[in-house]
C-alpha positions as a printed NumPy array, in Angstrom:
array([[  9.57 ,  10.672,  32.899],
       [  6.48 ,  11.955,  32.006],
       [  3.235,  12.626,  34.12 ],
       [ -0.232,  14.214,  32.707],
       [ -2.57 ,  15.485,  35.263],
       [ -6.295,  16.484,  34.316],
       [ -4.847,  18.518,  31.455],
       [ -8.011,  20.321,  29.242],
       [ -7.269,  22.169,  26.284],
       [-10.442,  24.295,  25.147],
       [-10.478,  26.181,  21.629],
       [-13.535,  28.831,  21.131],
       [-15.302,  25.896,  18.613],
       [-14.65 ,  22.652,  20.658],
       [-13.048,  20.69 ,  23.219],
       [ -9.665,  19.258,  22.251],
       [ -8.75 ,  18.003,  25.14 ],
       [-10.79 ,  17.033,  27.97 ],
       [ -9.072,  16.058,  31.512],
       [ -6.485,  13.717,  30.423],
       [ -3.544,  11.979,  32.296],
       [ -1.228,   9.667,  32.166],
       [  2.073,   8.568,  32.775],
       [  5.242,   7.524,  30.881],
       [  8.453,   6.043,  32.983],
       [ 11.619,   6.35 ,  32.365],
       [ 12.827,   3.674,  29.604],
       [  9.235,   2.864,  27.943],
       [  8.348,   3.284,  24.103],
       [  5.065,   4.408,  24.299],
       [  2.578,   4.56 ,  21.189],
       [  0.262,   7.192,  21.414],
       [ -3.098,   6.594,  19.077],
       [ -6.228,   8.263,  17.554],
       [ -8.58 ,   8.759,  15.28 ],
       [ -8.044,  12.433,  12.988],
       [ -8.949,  14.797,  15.474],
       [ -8.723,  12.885,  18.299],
       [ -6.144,  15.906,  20.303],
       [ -2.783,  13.372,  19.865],
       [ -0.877,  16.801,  18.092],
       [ -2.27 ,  18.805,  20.825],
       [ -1.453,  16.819,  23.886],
       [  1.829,  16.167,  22.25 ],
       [  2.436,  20.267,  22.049],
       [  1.114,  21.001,  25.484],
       [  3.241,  18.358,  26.546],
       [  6.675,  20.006,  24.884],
       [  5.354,  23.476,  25.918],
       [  4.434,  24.917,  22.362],
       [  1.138,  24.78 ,  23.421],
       [ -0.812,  26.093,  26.666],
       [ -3.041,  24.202,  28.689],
       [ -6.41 ,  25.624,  30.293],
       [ -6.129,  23.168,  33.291],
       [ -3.986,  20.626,  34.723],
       [ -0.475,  20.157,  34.791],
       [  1.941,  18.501,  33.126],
       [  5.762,  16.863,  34.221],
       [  8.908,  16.357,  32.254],
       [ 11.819,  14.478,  34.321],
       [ 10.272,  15.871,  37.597],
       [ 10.12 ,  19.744,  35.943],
       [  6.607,  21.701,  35.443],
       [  6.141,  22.537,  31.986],
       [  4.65 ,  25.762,  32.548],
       [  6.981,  27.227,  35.597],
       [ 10.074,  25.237,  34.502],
       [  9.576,  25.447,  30.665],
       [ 13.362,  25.91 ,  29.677],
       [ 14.28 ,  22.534,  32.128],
       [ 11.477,  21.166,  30.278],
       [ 12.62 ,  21.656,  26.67 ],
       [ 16.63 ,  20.868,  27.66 ],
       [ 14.753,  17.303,  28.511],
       [ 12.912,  17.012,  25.375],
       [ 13.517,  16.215,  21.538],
       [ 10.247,  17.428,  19.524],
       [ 10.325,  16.242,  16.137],
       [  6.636,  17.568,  14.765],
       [  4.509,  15.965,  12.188],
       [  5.381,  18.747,   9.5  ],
       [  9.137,  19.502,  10.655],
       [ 10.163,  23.315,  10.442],
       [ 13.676,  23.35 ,   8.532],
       [ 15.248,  26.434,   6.796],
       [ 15.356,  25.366,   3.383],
       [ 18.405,  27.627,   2.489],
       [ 20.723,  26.506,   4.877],
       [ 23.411,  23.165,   4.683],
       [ 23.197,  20.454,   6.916],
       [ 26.018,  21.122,   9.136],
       [ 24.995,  25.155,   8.94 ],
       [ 21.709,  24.15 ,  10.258],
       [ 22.823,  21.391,  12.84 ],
       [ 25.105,  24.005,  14.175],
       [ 22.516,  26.582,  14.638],
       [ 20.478,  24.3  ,  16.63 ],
       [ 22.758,  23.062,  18.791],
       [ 24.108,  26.47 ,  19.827],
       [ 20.084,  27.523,  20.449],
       [ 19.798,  24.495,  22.517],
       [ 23.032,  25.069,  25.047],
       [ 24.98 ,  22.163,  23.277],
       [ 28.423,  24.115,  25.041],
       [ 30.808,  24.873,  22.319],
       [ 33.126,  22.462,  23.185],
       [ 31.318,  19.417,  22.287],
       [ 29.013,  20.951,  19.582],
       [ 31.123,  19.559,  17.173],
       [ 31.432,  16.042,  18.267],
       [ 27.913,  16.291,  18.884],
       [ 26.513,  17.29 ,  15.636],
       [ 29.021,  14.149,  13.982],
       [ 27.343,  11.933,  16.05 ],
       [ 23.895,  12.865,  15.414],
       [ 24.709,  12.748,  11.876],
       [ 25.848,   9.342,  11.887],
       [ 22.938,   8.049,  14.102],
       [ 20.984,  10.024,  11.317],
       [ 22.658,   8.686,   8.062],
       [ 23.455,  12.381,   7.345],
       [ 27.143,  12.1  ,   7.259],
       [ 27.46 ,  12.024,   3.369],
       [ 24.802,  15.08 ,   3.018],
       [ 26.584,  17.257,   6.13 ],
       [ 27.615,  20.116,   3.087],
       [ 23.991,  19.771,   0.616],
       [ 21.475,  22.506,   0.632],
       [ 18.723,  21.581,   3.099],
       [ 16.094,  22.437,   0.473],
       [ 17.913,  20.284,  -2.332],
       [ 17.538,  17.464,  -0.22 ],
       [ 14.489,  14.51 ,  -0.447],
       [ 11.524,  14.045,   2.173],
       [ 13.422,  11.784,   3.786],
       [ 16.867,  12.822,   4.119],
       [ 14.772,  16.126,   5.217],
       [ 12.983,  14.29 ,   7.883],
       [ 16.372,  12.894,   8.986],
       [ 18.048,  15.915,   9.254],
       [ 14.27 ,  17.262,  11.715],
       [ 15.338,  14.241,  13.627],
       [ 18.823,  14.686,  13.749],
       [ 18.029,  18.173,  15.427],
       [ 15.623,  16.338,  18.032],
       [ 18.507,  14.645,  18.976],
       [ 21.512,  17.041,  19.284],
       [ 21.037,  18.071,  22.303],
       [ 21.3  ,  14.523,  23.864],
       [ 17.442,  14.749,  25.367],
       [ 15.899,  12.387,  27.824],
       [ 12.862,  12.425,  26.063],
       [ 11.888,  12.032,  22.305],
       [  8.302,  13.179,  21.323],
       [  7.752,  11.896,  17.645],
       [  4.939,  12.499,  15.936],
       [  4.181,  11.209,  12.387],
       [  8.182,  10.93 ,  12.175],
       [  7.603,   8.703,   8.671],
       [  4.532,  11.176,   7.192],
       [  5.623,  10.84 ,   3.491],
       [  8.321,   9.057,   3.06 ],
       [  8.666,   5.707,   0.97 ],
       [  8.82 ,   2.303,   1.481],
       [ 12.123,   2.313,   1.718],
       [ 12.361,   5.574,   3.831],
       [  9.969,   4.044,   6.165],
       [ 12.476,   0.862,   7.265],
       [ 15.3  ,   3.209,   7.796],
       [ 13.549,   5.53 ,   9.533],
       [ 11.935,   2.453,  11.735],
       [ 15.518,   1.181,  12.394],
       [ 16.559,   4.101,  13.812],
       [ 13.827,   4.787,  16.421],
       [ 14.354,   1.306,  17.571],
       [ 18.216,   2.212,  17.939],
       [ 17.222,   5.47 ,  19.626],
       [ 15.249,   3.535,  22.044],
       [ 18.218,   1.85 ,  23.479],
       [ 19.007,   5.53 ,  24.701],
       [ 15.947,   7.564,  25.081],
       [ 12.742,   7.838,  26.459],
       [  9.946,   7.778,  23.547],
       [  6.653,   8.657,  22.934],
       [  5.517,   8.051,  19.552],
       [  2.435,   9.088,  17.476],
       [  1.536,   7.408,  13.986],
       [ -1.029,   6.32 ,  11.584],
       [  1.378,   3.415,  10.449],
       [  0.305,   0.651,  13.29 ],
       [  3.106,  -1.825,  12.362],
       [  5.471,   0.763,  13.291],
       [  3.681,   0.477,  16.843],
       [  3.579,  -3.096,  17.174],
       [  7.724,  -3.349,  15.662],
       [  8.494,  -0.564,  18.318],
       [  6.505,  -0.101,  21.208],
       [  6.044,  -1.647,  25.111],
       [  2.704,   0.556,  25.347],
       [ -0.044,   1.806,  23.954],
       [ -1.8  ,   5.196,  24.645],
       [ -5.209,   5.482,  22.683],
       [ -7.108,   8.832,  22.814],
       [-10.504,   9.516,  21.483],
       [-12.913,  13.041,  21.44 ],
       [ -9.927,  14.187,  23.711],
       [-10.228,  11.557,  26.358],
       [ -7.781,   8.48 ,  26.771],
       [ -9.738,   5.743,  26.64 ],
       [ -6.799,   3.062,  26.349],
       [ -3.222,   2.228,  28.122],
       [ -1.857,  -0.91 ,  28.232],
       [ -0.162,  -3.489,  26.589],
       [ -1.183,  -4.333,  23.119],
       [ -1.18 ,  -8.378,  23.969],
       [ -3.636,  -6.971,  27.215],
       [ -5.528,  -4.764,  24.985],
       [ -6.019,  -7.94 ,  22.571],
       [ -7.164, -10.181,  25.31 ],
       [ -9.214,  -7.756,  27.035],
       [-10.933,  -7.055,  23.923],
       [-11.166, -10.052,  21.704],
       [-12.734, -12.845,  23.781],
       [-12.785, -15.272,  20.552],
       [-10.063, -16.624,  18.469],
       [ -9.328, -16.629,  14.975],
       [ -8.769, -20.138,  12.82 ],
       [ -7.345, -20.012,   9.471],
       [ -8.478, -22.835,   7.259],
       [ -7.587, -23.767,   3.818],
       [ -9.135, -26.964,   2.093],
       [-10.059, -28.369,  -0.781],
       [-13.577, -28.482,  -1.215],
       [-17.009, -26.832,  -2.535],
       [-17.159, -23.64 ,  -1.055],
       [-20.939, -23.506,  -0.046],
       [-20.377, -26.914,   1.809],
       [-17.756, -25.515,   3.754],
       [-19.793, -22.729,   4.958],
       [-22.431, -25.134,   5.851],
       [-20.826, -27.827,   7.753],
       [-18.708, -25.293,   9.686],
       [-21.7  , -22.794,  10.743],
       [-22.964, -26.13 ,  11.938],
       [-20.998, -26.52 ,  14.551],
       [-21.262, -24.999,  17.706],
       [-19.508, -22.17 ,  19.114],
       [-17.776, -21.205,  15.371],
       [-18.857, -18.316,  13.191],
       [-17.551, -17.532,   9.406],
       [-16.094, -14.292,   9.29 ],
       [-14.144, -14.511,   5.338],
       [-14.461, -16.925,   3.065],
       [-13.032, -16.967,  -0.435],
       [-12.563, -19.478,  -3.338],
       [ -9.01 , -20.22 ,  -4.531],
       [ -7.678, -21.845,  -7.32 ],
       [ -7.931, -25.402,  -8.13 ],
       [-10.722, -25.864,  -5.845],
       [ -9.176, -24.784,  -2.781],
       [-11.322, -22.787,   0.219],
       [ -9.793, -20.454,   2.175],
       [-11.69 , -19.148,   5.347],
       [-11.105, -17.184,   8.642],
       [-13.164, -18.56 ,  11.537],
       [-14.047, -16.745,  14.867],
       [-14.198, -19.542,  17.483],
       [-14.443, -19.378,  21.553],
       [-10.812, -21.056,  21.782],
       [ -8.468, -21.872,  20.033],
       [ -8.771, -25.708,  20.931],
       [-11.766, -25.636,  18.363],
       [ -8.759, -26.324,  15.664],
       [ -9.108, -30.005,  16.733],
       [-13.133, -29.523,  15.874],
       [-12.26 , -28.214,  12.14 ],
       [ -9.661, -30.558,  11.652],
       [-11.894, -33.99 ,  12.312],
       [-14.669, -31.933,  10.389],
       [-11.936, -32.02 ,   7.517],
       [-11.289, -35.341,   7.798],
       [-14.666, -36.722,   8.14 ],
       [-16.037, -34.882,   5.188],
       [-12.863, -35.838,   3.142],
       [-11.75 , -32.42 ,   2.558],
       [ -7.598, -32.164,   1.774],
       [ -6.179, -29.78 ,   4.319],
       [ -3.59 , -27.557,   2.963],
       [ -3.688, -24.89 ,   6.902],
       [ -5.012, -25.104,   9.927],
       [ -3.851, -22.079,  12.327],
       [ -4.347, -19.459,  14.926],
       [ -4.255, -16.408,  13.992],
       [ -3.722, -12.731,  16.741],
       [ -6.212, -10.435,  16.531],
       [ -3.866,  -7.293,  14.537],
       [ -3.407,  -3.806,  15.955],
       [ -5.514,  -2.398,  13.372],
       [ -8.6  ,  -4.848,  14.679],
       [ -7.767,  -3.415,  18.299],
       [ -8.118,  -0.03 ,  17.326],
       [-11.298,  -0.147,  15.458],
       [-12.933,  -2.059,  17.912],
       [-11.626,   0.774,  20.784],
       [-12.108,   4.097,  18.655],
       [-15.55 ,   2.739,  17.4  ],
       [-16.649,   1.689,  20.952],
       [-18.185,   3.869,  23.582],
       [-17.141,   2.275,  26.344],
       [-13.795,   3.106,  27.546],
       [-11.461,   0.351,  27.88 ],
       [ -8.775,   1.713,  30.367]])
């Protein structure tokens, strides 16, 4: 669906982009991370064609986005961090506009723009001002309008930027609906929505990918320890002793809890080492309240990747 070939982008102060590629297939939910900065919004705007590249090229369904860039856009649903609406115009006004600008054919424009609407939760709002509406209906309706011209491809980026809580899960929900339908590629700050969502992860840092894979590969290539959660009940400063006394175990948290309870988070070469710090427990008479393995989180994953040097393809 999508294929990246050596793509720079240069602007007179820096490089934003520095001979990238990669590849999306039809079907995947991709997650595409980076620090601030990192050229995400401008790979993402070469890629739709709002942008131009210096070199490289760059594929949409099979169709060059510079000598094909109409084929390319019919293929593509753009919803951009900070969504261009017209304030002044309703709902249906504005859905209508769109889909005329985008070839929807008259015929179907209507049943169309329903459709999206209901996908969208905009059915109720299809006659309100645009610019009465709230962040999130008004990111709905930018979404809504990604969508109305039945694309192959949806390019999100920062699609819940603002919104609430509440906002948030809806908005969630229905890019994992959209995904039973549509080709995504997804950019966010909010790395639970890549872990609920995504089959892949794209990380990009000073304008080079330096990540794609799997976030379960990503974890094992990365993290070659394990985490143990312990809780017991016991003096805290002879918990930290006994356990950094045993080998191949290192104290990462600790923390007091209340009635004399210890909670602390253990890096240890394998998981197996639960068996260790459970007969530790029970040899030094501590009560044992958890004993677990915990997964290295997305957030750890990133850190480790963006704050590293080495690239981790």
């Amino acid at each position: 669906m999508i294929k990246v070939s050596g793509v720079t982008k240069k602007y007179p102060a820096r490089l934003a982009v520095d001979n990238i590629s990669f590849e999306v297939d039809r079907g995947e939910i991709v997650g595409f991370l980076g620090p601030n900065g990192a050229g995400k919004t401008t790979t993402m705007r070469m890629l739709t064609g709002y942008l131009p590249m210096n070199s490289g090229s760059i594929e949409v369904a099979g169709f060059d986005v510079v000598r094909q860039p109409q084929e390319v856009r019919r293929r593509i649903g753009y919803l951009p961090e900070n969504c261009p609406l017209y304030p002044e115009m309703r709902v249906d006004e504005y859905l209508r506009f769109r889909a005329e600008l985008k070839g929807v054919q008259a015929s179907a424009r209507k049943a169309k723009i329903n459709e999206v609407k209901e996908q969208c939760g905009l059915t109720e709002v299809g006659k309100r001002i645009i610019g009465q509406l709230s962040k999130g209906y008004r990111q709905r309706v930018g979404l809504a309008d990604s969508l109305v011209h039945d694309p192959d491809l949806l390019v999100l980026d920062e699609p819940t930027v603002g919104l609430d809580p509440n906002q948030i899960r809806q908005v969630r929900a229905l890019i994992k609906q959209l995904a039973e339908r549509h080709t995504i590629l997804l950019s966010t700050h909010i790395l639970q929505e890549v872990e609920a969502i995504c089959e892949r992860i794209l990380i990009i840092k000073d304008g080079r990918i330096v990540a794609s894979d799997t976030e379960e590969n990503l974890h094992r290539k990365l993290h070659a320890c394990s985490i143990i959660a312990l809780e017991v009940q016991a003096d805290k400063a002879a918990v930290l002793e006994h356990i950094d006394g045993v080998g191949g175990m290192d104290v990462r948290n600790i923390n007091e809890l209340a009635d004399g309870w210890v909670w602390v988070e253990v890096e240890a070469d394998s998981p197996d080492m639960r068996v260790e710090l459970f007969n530790l427990a029970v040899a030094e008479g501590w009560s044992l309240r958890e004993l677990t393995e915990r997964q290295h989180s997305l957030e750890d994953t990133f850190v480790q990747i963006t704050q590293n040097q080495d690239v981790v393809q």
